[in-house]
C-alpha positions as a printed Julia matrix, in Angstrom:
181×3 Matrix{Float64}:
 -33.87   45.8   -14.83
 -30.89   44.43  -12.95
 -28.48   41.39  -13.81
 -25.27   40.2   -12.82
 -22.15   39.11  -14.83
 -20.53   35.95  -13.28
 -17.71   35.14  -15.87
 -15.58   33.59  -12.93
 -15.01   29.77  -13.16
 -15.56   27.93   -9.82
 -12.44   25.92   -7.97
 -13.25   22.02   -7.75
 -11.56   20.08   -4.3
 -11.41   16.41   -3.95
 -12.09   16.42    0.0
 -11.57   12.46    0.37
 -10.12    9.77   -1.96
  -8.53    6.56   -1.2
  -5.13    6.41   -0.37
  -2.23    6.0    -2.76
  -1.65    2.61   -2.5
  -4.99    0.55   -1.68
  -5.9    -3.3    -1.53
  -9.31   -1.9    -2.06
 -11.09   -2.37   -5.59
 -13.48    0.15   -4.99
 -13.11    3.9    -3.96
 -15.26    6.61   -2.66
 -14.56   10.39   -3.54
 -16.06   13.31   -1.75
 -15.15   16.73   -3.22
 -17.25   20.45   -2.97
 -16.71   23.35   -4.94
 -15.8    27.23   -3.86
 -19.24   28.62   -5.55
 -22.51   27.54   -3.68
 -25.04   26.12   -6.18
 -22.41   24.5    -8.33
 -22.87   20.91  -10.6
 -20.61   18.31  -11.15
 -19.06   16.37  -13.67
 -16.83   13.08  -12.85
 -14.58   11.21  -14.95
 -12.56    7.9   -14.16
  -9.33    6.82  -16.27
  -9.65    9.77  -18.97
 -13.06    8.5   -19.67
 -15.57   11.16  -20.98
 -16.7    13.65  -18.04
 -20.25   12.81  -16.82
 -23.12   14.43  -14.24
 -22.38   13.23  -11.23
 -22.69   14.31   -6.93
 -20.62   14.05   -4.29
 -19.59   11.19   -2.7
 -19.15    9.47   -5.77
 -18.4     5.78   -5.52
 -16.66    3.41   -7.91
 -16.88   -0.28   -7.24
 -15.12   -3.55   -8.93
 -12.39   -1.6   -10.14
  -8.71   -3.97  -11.6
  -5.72   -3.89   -9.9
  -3.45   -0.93  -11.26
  -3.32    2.81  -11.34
  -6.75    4.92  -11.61
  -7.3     8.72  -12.07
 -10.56   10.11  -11.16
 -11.52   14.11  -12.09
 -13.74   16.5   -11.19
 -14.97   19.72  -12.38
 -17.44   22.18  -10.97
 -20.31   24.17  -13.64
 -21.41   26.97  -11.23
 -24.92   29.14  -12.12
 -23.85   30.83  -15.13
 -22.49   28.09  -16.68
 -18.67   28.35  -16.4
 -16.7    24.96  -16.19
 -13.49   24.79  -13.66
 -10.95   24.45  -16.19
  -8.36   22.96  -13.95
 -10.26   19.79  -12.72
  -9.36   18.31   -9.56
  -7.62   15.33  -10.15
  -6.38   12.44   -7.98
  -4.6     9.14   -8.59
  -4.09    5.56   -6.81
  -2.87    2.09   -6.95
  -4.98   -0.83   -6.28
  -2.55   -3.78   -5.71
  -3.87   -7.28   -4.81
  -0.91   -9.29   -5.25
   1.19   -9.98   -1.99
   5.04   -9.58   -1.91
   7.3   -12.35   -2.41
   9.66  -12.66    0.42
  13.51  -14.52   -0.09
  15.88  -15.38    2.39
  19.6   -14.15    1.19
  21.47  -15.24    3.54
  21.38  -17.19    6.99
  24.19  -19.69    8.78
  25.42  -22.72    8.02
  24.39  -25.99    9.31
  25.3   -27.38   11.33
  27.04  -24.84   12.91
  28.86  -24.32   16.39
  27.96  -20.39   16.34
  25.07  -19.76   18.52
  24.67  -16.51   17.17
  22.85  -16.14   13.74
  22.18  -13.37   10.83
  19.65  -13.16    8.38
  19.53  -10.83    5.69
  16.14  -10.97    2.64
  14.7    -9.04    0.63
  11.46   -8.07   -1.48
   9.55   -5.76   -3.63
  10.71   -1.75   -3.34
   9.07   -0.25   -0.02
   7.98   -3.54    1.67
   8.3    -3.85    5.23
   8.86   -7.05    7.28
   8.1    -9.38    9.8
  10.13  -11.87   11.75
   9.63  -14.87   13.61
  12.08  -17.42   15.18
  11.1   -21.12   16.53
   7.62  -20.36   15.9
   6.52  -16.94   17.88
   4.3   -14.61   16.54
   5.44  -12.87   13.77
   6.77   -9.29   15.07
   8.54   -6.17   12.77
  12.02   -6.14   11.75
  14.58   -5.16    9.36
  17.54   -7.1     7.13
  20.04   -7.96    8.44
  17.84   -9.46   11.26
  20.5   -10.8    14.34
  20.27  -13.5    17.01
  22.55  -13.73   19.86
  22.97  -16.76   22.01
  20.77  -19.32   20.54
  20.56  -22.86   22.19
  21.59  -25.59   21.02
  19.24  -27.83   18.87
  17.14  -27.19   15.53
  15.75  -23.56   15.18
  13.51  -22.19   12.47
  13.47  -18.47   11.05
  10.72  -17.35    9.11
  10.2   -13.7     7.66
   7.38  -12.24    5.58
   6.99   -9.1     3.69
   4.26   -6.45    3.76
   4.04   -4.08    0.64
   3.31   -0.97    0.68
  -0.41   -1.39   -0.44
  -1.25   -3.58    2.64
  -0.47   -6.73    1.22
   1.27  -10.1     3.2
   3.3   -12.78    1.99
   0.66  -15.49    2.51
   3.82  -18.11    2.05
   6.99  -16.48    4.54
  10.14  -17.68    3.65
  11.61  -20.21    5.9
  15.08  -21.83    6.79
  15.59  -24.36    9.71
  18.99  -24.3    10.66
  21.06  -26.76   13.75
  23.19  -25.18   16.22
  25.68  -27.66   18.0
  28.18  -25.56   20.47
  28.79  -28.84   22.77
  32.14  -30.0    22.62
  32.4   -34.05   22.17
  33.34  -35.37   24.85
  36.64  -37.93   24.08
């Protein structure tokens, strides 16, 4: 009679998850194990560890930060004790975006600087007089700008994907004629 001792846990990977910061409320995880033959168990948010195969998806999930595990059971029975673990913010609530400063008006400078602000890590977008919105960074210049009514608007991005869905806006005159006496 022959038999085999296999007192050797098995290594759990997560292979796929969703990224870090997600609009997303639901997430898929693919993950394998270093032992052929292995089972699974999958928990989400410290929840108890259940059976469960790979890609595992989890769907209507709230805005906030999630932790989903892993472990492997291989053949013999012994559990991964270092589950593979992986965690993620869903964020669904755009960026605010505020204007901090901008020129006068009227004003006889046809240059103009705009500096604004948001949430930590967003990234913006800037249009002037209407053009398409296009990336750029505070303090956000203008050089030689006619005379006549101009309008700046800038909206954030966070870093989950989100987009101001109300840019901030100033409309501001430029008058550089001299009168004429």
């Amino acid at each position: 009679y022959t038999w085999s001792i296999d007192a050797t846990a098995p290594q759990t990977t997560i292979d796929t998850a969703p990224a870090a910061q997600t609009t997303s409320t639901s997430a898929t995880f693919t993950f394998s194990s270093n032992e052929a033959g292995s089972t699974f168990e999958c928990s989400l948010d410290n929840a108890a560890f259940t059976a469960c195969t790979s890609p595992r998806q989890h769907t209507g999930l709230a805005a906030g930060t999630h932790t989903f595990r892993v472990r492997s059971r291989d053949a013999a029975g012994n559990v991964d004790p270092t589950p593979a673990s992986r965690s993620w913010t869903i964020d669904t609530t755009p960026p605010q975006t505020t204007i901090d400063t901008m020129p006068a008006s009227p004003t006889g400078n046809t240059s103009a600087s705009f500096t604004f602000s948001s949430e930590t890590g967003a990234t913006f977008e800037c249009s002037l007089d209407n053009a398409a919105f296009t990336a750029c960074t505070s303090p956000q210049q203008y050089g030689d700008v006619a005379d006549g009514s101009h309008t700046f608007r800038v909206r954030a991005r966070d870093a989950a994907g989100n987009v101001d869905d109300s840019p901030a806006s100033r409309t501001w005159t430029v008058d550089a004629t001299a009168p004429q006496t």
